[in-house]
N, C-alpha and C positions, 0 to 999 in steps of 0.2 A: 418861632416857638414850636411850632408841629413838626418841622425837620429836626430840632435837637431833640423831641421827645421820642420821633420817630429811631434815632441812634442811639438813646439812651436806651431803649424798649430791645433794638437789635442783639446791642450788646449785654442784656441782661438774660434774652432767651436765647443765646447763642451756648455751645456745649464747650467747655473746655477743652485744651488739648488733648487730654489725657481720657475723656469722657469718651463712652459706648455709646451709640444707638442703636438700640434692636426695635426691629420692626417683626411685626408680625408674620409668618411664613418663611421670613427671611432671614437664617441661618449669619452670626458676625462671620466673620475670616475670623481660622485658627492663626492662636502666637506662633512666628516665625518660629524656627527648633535649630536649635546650637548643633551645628553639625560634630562637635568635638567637646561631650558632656562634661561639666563642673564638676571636681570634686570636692565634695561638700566636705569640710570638716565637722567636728562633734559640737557647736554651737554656731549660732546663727553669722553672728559675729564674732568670729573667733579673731583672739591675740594672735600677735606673734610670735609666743610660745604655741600655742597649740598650732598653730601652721608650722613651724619645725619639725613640732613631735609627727604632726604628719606625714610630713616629707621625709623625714627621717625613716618612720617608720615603713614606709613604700617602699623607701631604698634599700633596708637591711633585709627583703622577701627576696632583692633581685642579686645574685652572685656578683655581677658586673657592678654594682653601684653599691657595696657595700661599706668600700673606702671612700664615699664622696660625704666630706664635711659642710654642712648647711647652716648659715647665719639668716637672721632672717631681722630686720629694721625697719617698720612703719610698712611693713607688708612687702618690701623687696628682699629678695632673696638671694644671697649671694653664696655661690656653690665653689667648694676651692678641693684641692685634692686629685688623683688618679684613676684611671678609668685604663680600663685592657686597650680601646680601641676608641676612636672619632666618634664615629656613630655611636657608643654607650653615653656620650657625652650630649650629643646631641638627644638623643631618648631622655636622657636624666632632666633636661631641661626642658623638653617638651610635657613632663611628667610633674613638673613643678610649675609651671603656667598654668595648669589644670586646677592645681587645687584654692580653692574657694579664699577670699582675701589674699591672694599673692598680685600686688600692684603689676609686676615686673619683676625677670630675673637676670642677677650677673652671672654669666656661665664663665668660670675661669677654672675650667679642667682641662687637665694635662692626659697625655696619652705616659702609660706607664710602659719604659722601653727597658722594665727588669726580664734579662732573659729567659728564667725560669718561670717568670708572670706569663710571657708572650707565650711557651711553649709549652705548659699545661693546657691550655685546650687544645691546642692542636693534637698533641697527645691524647686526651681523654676524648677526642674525636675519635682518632684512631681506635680506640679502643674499643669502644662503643663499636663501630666498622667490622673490626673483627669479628664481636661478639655476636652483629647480627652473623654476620658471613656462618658462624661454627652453628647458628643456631639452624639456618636454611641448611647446610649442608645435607641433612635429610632429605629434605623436599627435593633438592637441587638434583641429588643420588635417584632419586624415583623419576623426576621430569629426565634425565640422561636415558634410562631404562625405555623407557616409554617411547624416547625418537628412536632408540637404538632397533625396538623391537619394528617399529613403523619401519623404518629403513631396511632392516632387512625382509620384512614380509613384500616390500616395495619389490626390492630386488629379486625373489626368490618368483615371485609373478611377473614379474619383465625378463626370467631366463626361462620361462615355458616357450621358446619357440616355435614349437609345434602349434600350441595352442596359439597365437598369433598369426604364423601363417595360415593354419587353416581359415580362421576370420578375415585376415586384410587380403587384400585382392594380388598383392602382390608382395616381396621381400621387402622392400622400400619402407612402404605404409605399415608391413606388420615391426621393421624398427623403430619406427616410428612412433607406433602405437605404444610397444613395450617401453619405450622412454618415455613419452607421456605418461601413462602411469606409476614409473619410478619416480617421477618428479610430484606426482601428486599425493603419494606415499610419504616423501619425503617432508612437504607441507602441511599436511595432515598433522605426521607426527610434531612438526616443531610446534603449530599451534596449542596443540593438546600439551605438550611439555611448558610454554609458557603461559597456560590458562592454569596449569599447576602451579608454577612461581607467583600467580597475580602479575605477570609481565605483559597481559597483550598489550597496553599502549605502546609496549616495547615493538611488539610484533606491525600494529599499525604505523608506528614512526618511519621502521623498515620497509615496508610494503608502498609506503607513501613516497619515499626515497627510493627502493626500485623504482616506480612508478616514472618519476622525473626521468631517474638514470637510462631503462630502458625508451622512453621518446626519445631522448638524445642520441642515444646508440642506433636506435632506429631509422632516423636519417643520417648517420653518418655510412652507416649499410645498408643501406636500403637497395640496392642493387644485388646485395647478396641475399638478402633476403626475399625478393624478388626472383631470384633464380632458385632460389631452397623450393617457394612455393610455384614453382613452374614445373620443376623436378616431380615435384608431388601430381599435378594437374598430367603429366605424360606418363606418369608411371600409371595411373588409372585409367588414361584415354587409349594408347598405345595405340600410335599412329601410323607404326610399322613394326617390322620384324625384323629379326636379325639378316643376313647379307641381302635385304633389299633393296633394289637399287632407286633412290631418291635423289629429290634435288630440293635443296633448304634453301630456298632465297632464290641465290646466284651462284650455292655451292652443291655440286653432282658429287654420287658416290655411291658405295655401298654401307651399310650400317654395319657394322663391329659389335658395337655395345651401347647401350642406355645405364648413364650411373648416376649417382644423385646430384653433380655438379656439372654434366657433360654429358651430348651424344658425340660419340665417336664415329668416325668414318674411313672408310680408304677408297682414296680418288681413284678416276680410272688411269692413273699415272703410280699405283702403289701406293702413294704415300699419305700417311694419317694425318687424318683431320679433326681439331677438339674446339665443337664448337657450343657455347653455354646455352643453356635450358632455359635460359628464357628467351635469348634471340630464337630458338627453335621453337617455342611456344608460339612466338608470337609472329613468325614466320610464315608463309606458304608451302607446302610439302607436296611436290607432286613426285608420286612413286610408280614407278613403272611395274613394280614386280607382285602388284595385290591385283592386276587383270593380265590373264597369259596373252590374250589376244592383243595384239600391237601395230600398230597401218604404218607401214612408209612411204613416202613417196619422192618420187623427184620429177624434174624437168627437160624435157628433150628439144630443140628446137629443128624445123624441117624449113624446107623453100620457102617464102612467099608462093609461088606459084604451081607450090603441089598441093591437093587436095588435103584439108586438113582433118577433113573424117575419116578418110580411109586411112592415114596416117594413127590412128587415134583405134579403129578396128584391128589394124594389121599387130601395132605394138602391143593393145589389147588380149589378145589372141596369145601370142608370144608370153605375156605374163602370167596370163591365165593356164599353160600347160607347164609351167614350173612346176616343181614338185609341193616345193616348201608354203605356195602360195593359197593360202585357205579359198576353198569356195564359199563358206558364209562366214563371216561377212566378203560379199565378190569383192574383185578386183575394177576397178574403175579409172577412166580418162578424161577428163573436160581440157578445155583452151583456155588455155592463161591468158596470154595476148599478143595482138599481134602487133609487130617490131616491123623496121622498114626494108628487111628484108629475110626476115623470119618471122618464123608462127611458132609460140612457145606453146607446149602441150604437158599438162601434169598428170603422171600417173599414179595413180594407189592403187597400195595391196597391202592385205593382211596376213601375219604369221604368227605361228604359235609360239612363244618363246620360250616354254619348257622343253621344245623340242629344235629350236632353228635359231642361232646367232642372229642380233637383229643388223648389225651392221655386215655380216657378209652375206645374210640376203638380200638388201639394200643393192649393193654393191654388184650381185649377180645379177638380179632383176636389170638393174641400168644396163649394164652388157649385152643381154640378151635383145631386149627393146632397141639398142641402139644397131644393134646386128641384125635383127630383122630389118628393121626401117632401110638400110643400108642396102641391102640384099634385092629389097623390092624395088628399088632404083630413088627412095627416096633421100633430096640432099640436105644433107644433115650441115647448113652453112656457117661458116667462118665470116668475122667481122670482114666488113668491104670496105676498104679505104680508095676514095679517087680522087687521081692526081692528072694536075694538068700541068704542060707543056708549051713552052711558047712554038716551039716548032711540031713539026708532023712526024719526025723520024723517029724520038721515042716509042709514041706511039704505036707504030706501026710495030714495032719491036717488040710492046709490050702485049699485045695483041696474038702475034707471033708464038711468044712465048706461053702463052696461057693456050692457045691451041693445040699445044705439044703437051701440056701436063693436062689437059682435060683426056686426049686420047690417050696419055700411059695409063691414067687412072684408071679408063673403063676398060682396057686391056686388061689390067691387074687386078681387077674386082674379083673374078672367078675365082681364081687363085688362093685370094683372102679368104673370103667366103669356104673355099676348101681346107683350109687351115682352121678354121675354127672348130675348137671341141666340143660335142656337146656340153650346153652349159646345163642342161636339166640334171644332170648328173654332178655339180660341182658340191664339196661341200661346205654344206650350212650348218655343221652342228654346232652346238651352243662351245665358245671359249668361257671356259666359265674359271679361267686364274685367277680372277679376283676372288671369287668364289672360294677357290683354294684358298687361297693367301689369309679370307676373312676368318674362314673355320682354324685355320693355324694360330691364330690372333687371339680368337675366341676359347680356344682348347689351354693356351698358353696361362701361366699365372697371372691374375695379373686385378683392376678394379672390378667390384663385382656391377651384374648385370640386373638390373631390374626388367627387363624385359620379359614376359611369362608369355609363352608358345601355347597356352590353354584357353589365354582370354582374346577375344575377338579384336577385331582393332575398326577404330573408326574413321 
């Protein structure tokens, strides 16, 4: 008995389905919300006439759904008739599910395929189109003005050359300069002309689409681009001068010209050399012609068993009374090494090369050094090859034979020695044909030179 009392008691103080409990503090949940509001009709409970006249009347506000006939039976609605297009059909029926007592609707509309039906709007589009277009045509006349006068003010301050190069440090940079700001004359003005139309989204769309376009472009040339800005980077550093004599890498020459895609050159073989500005950027440049002072040197070898300091005084001596050979920085000998049956000896010396060809002082120096040494009895040796014999008679033969050319030699020494011309007297002045050949290059018509003889080089 106390358990059925207990379930009859439950179930009397239990809340119905449909029942609230509000508690104190405690806020109920709001009613869920129809994302797609009811259209109420003019009574609570409306007929199926007044849901017609509803829907009817909804319909005759909209041009597209004018022709659509409405039946309406126990609150379904059934739509029959023409509609310009699919979608008005589907609008039309979405628009009658809305209103308030419609159970469900039959949509049996037809797309109206009369051609002059189809081709009025499109027409009164057009027209409409037009009319905007003749209406802007003012605005559109004043935004043209506007870039026109930007453009030219752009340009007419990118042809002050003067006032450019006096600013950029060089031709290059001051083209450079004067293009950049033609190009931002230019943006100026189209902004300004489409902040007149109400167009900038237009202008951000574009700019967003550069944006793309140039990354793309940007490594597809990025080697050129790389070489524009290398161009740029030499034409401010100027790392030499015109006919100096340089070596790029592994490539020797003279310099020609510096231009915005290429340093040019002419080998010491005549012939030009175009090598790009950025391999030259990023190259080694040793230039011979930005210090006059220049050391040469070579190697002479004497006996094994001649003294190798006094070899080393004697030829010393001889080098140091050249003409062309500077006393500061002096002329100098050390030992290279010694060989099994020579002593290799190096000598240097310095010359000025505004004044003395470095390779026929080179060249004379070796002479003279090798004509002293000679002179003082020291033997300047020839490789020694020894061969052996199974018998004795070559031998003696060869032996023989080497007896007879030791004493013509020292017979003929005098001789030689008498014959020789003063070499102090030879000359050493600068061949400077290349030097020709580069001013004739340079003088000739031809790409221009960014190179400026006023800024310092580093």
């Amino acid at each position: 008995m106390l358990a059925c009392f207990v379930i009859l008691l439950t179930g009397f103080l239990a809340p119905s389905a449909h029942a609230q409990i509000e508690l104190p503090g405690i806020e109920s949940p709001a009613e869920p919300v129809d994302p797609q509001p009811v259209i109420e009709a003019q009574t609570i409970s409306p007929t199926d006439v007044e849901i017609k006249e509803r829907i009817e009347g909804i319909f005759n506000e909209i041009d597209a759904l004018k022709g659509v006939r409405v039946k309406v039976d126990a609150g379904v609605v059934a739509m029959t008739g023409d509609v310009p297009a699919l979608a008005d059909a589907d609008r039309a029926e979405s628009i009658a599910t809305r209103v308030a007592g419609v159970v469900t609707v039959e949509n049996a509309l037809e797309r109206n395929l009369d051609v002059a039906d189809n081709l009025q709007p499109v027409t009164d589009k057009l027209q409409n189109n037009l009319q905007k277009f003749l209406n802007i045509l003012p605005l559109l006349g004043i935004a043209l003005v506007i870039f026109i006068l930007f453009w030219l003010l752009g340009r007419l301050l990118s042809g002050m050359t003067g006032l450019w190069r006096r600013i950029a440090p060089n031709i290059f940079m001051a083209e450079l300069m004067a293009t950049s700001i033609r190009v931002v004359f230019v943006v100026v003005g189209l902004i300004i002309a489409l902040d007149v139309l109400q167009a900038t989204a237009l202008m951000g769309a574009i700019l967003g689409g550069a944006g793309v376009l140039g990354l793309a472009i940007g490594f597809a040339i990025r080697d050129t681009v790389d070489n524009y800005i290398s161009s740029i980077m030499l034409s401010i550093r100027q790392p030499f001068r015109a006919n100096d004599h340089v070596v790029i890498g592994d490539r020797e020459g003279h310099v020609i010209r510096l231009t915005s895609r290429a340093t040019i050159l002419m080998t010491l073989d005549g012939n030009h050399l175009r090598i790009p500005n950025s391999t030259v950027f990023k190259a080694e440049i040793l230039n011979y012609s930005t210090n006059p002072e220049r050391r040469f040197d070579f190697e002479l070898g004497v006996d094994a068993e001649d003294d190798p300091l006094a070899a080393m005084n004697i030829g010393l001596e001889a080098l140091q009374g050249l003409a062309f050979v500077l006393d500061d920085p002096d002329a100098s000998a050390r030992l290279e090494q010694v060989g099994d049956s020579n002593i290799i000896i190096r000598f240097l010396g310095w010359i000025d090369q505004t004044h003395s060809d470095f390779y026929k002082a080179r060249s004379i120096a070796i002479r003279a050094v090798m004509n002293v040494l000679e002179a003082e009895g020291f033997g300047l040796p020839e490789p020694i090859y020894r061969l052996r014999f199974d018998s004795g008679a070559p031998l003696e033969i060869a032996r023989a034979s080497k007896d007879v050319d030791s004493g013509t030699s020292k017979k003929s020494q005098p001789a030689i020695q008498e014959a020789q011309p003063d070499l102090a007297m030879e000359d050493v002045s600068r061949d400077d044909d290349i030097g020709r050949k580069v001013a004739e290059e340079r003088a000739a018509a031809g790409e221009q030179d960014i190179l400026d003889e006023d800024r310092p080089t580093e």
